[in-house]
C-alpha positions in Angstrom: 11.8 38.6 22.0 14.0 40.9 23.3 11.8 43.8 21.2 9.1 43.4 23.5 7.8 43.7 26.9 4.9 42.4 28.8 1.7 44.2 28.7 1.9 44.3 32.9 5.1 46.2 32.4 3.7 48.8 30.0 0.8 48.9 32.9 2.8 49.8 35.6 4.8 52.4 33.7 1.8 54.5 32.3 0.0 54.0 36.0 3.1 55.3 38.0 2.6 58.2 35.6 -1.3 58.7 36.8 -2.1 57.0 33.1 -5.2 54.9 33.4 -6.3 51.7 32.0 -9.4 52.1 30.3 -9.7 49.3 28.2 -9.5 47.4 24.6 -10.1 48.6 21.6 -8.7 45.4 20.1 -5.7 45.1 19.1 -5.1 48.3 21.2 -5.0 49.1 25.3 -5.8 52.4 25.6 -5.0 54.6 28.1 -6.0 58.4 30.0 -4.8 60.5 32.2 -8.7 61.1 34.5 -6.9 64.4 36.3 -6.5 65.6 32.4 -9.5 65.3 30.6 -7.7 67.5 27.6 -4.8 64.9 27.2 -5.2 62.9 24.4 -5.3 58.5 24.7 -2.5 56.6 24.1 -3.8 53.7 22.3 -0.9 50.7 22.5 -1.0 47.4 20.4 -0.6 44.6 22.0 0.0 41.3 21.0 0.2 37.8 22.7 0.8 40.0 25.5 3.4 41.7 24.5 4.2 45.5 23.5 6.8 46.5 20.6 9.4 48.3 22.9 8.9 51.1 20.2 5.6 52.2 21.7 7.5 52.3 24.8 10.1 54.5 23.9 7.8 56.6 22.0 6.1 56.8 25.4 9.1 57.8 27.5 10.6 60.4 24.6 7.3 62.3 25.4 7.3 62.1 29.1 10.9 63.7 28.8 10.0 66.1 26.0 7.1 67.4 28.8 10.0 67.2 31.8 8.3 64.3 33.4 10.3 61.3 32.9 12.0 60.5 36.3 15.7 58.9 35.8 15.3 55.3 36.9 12.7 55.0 33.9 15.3 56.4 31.3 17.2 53.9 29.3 
């Protein structure tokens, strides 16, 4: 399963990026950033508890793309 992480994982990426948990909205965990109300959710499938390491790519192209994404989290 080398295409996909653990849910945890995910969690601690999004939160050290000020990304909230806010809940389910099954299959998805969906997640805000409280300090910007404007920002759109990321909603994230998860399955088994495990994440499609697409969705977490997708994740980090846009942290770079907004000059955010700090270089240990790069791949």
């Amino acid at each position: 399963m080398a295409n996909y992480v653990d849910f945890e994982e995910v969690l601690e990426l999004f939160e050290s990026y000020g990304w909230k948990f806010m809940g389910f909205w099954t299959p998805y965990r969906v997640f805000v950033k409280p300090d910007e109300p404007d920002e759109p959710p990321w909603l994230i499938p998860v399955h088994d508890g495990k994440i499609d390491i697409e969705y977490v790519k997708k994740f980090k192209r846009w942290l770079k793309r907004k000059g955010l994404l700090r270089n240990e989290d790069e791949d």
